[in-house]
C-alpha positions in Angstrom: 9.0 -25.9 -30.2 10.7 -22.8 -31.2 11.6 -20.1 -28.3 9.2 -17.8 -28.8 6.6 -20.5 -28.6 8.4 -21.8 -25.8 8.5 -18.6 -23.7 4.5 -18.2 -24.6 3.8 -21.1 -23.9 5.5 -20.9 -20.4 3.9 -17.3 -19.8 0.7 -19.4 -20.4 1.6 -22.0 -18.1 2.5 -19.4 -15.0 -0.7 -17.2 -15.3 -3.0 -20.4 -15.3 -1.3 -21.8 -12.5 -1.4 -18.3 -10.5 -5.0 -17.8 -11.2 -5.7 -21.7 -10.9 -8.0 -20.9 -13.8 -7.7 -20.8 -17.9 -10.4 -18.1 -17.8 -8.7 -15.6 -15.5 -5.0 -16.2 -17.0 -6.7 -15.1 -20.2 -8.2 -12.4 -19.7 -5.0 -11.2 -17.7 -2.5 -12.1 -21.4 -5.7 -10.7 -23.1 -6.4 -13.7 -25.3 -8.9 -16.4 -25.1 -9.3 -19.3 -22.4 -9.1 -21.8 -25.4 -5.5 -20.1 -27.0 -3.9 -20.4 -23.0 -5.6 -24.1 -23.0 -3.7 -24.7 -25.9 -0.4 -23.3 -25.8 -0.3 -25.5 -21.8 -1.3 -28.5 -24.2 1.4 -28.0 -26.0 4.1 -27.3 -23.7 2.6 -30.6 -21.7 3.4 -32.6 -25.0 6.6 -30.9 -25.5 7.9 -31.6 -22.2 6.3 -34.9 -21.9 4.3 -34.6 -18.4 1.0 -33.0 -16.9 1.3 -30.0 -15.6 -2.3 -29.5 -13.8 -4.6 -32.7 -12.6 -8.2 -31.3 -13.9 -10.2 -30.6 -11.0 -13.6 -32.7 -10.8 -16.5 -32.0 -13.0 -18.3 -28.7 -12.2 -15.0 -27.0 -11.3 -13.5 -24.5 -13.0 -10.1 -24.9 -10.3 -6.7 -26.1 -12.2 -4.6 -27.6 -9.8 -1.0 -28.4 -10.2 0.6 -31.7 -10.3 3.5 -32.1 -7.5 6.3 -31.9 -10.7 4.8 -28.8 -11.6 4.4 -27.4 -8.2 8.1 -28.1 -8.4 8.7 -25.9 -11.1 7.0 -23.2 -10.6 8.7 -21.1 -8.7 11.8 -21.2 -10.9 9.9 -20.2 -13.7 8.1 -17.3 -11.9 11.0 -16.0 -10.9 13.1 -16.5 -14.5 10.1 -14.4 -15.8 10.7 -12.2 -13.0 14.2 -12.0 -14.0 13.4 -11.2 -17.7 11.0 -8.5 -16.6 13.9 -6.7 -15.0 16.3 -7.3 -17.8 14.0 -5.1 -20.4 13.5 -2.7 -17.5 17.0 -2.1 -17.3 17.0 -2.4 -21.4 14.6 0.7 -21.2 16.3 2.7 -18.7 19.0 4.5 -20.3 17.9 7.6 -18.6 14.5 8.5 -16.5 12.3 8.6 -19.9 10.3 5.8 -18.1 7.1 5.8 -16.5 6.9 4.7 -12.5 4.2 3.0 -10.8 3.5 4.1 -7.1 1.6 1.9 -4.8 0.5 3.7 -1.8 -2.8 3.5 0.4 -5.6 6.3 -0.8 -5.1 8.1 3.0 -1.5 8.4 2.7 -2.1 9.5 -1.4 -4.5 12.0 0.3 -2.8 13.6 3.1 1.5 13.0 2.6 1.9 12.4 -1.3 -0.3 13.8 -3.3 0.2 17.7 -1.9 3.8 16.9 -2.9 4.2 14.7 -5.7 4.8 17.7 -8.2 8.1 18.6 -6.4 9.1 15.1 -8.0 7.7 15.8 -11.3 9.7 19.5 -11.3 13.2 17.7 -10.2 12.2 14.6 -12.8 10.1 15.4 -15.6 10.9 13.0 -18.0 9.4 10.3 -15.6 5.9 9.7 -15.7 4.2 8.4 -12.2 1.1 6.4 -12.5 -0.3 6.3 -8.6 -2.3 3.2 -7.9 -3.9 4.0 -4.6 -5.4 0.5 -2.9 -6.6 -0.5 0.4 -4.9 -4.1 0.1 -1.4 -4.9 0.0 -0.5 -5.3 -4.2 1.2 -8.0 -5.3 4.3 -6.1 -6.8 5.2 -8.6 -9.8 2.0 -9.7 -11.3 0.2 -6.1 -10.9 3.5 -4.4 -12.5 4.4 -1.8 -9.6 7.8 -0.4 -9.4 7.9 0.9 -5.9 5.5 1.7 -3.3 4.7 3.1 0.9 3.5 0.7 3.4 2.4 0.8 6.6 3.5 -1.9 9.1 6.2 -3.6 10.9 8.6 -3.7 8.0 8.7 -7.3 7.2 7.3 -7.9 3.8 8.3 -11.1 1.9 10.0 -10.8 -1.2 10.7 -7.0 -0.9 12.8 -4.6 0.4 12.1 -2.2 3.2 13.1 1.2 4.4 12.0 3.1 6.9 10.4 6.2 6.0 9.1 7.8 8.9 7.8 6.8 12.4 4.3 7.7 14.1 2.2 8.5 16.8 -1.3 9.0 17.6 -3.4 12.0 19.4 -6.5 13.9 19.8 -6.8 16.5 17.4 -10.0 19.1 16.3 -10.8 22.1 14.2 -9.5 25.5 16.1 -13.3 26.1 16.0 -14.2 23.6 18.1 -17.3 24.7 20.0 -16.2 22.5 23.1 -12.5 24.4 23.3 -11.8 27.3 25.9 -8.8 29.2 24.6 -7.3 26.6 22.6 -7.5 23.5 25.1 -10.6 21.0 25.7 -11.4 21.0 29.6 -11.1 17.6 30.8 -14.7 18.1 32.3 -16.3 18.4 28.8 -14.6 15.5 27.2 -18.0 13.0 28.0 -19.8 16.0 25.5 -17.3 15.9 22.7 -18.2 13.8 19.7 -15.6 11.1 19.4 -14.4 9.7 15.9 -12.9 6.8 15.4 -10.5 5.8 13.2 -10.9 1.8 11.9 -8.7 2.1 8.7 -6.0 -0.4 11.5 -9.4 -2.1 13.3 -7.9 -5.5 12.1 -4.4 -4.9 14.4 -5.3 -5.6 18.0 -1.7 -3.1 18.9 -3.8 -0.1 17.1 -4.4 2.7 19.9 -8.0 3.4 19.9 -9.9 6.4 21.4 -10.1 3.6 24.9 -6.6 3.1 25.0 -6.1 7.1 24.7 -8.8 8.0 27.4 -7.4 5.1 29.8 -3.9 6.3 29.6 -4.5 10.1 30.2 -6.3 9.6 33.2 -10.2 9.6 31.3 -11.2 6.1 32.3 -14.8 7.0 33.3 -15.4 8.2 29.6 -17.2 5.9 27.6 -15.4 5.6 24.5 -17.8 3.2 22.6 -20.2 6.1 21.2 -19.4 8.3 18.4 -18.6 8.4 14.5 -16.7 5.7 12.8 -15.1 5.8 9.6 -12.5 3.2 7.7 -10.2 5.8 5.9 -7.9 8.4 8.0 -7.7 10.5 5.5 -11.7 11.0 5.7 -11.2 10.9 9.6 -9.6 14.2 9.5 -11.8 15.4 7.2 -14.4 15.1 9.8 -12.2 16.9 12.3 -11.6 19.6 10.0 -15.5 20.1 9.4 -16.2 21.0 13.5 -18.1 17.2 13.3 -15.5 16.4 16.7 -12.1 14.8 18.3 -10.5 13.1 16.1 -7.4 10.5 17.4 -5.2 10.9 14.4 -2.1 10.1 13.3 1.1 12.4 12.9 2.2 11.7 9.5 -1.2 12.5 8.0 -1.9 15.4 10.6 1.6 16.8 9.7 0.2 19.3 7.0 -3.5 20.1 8.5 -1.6 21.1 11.7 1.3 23.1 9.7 -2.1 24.9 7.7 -3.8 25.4 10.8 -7.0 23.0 10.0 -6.6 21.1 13.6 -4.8 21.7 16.7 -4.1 19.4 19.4 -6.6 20.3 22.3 -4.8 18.2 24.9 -1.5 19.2 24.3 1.8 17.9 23.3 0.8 14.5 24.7 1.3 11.8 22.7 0.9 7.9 21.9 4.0 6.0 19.8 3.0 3.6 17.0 4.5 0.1 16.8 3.7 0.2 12.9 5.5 2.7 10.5 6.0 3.8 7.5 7.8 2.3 5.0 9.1 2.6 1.2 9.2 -0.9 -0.6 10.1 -2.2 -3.8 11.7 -6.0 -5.2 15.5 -6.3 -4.0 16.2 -6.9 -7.8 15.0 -3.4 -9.3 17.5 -1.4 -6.7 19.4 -0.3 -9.4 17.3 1.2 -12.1 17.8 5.2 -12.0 14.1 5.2 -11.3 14.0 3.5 -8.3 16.7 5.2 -7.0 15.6 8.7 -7.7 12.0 8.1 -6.2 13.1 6.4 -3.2 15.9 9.4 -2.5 13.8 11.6 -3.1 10.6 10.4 -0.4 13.4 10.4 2.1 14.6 13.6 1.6 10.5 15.0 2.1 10.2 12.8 5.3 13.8 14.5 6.8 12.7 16.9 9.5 13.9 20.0 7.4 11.9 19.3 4.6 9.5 21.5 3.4 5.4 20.9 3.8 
């Protein structure tokens, strides 16, 4: 087998085994189920063993025998390895294109109103933002770098902090409910409560109960209201006078700044466990890209930074 075949055969091999399916490894290397059957034939003959036990009749499933299992992971990563090797074969300057992966609230609300400062400072490198409500797999979706929003324990990636949180009431200034600025306490059971459930899946998430209990507004039933899975929407909802929003500070940051919301309560406020965080494979660190992008979203979240 010569080593072009080899490696093809091999990049076969790791995308059927990923996808557990010939169909869905082809479609990803964009040739057909019967060319990835193939070359996986012929690297089993070359090498001399099986490398999947054929699931029973009417499955589709491939699953890997135990020497294969075995293998696997040195081969993902060597392809890993290779991937990084061109990347850094490419990067003689920042004439490259960058893939973000970020969530489509925090694209919404923190990024996208400042993304083109990036583009001014670096416009030979193109950024293609890939805005998704699940966590990406970094290495078989192609993303260079990326914002999460956790604890800061992903496996396989680096983290760095990118700014902390907390959580309060906020509304338009227009609020009908509002008496010079501030909500009275005694017209909180009127106000129209939205809640945010973008986090409903964390049971550490302060909801609009955990607010009202700990400022003293236990008797408030905080099960009615408007409920919405995206907190960028959330505050959109705020900002259209449809109620009290419990938001968080690094998307309220701007629509405070602007003067879209204020807080109607006051200063009071509710720390996060979770944060933010910028994440990318511990083996790209040192492309110029990398680099320039992660500086540079640290030097926006410093508290000097512009809005």
């Amino acid at each position: 087998m010569t080593t072009p075949t080899y490696l093809n055969a091999l990049r076969a091999f790791e995308a059927a085994a990923r996808h557990q399916s010939f169909s869905a490894a082809a479609a990803e290397l964009h040739v057909t189920s019967a060319a990835v059957g193939q070359q996986v034939r012929t690297l089993e003959a070359w090498l001399g063993v099986a490398l999947f036990n054929r699931a029973s009749s009417g499955s589709a499933r491939l699953v890997l025998t135990d020497v294969a299992r075995k293998a696997l992971p040195d081969i993902r990563e060597g392809f890993e390895r290779l991937g990084v090797g061109l990347a850094r074969l490419k990067e003689g300057s920042l004439s490259t294109g960058l893939t973000v992966t970020v969530s489509p609230a925090f694209a919404a609300k923190w990024l996208l109103p400042r993304i083109e400062r990036f583009q001014l400072a670096y416009p030979q490198t193109d950024v293609l933002l890939d805005t998704n409500l699940r966590p990406v797999d970094f290495i078989a979706e192609g993303m260079d770098i990326g914002v999460r929003y956790g604890a800061g324990r992903w496996p396989g990636l680096t983290a760095i902090k990118l700014m902390d949180e907390e959580m309060y009431p906020v509304c338009a200034p227009g609020y009908p409910l509002l008496k010079a600025g501030r909500l009275p306490g005694k017209r909180l059971a009127e106000a129209m409560l939205i809640h945010d459930l973008s986090m409903a899946g964390d049971p550490s998430y302060p909801t609009w109960r955990t607010w009202l209990d700990a400022s003293g507004y236990s008797e408030i039933n905080a099960e009615h209201g408007l409920r919405i899975n995206n907190s960028a929407a959330v505050l959109q909802a705020a900002i259209d006078g449809q109620g009290l929003a419990l938001g968080r500070s690094v998307m309220l940051r701007d629509d405070l700044a602007a003067g879209r919301l204020i807080r109607p309560f006051g200063e009071a406020s509710h720390p996060l466990l979770f944060a933010y965080y910028i994440v990318y494979r511990p083996e790209v660190e040192g492309l110029a890209k990398i680099q320039a992008f992660r500086d540079w979203l640290l030097e926006q979240a410093s508290p000097g930074a512009g809005a």
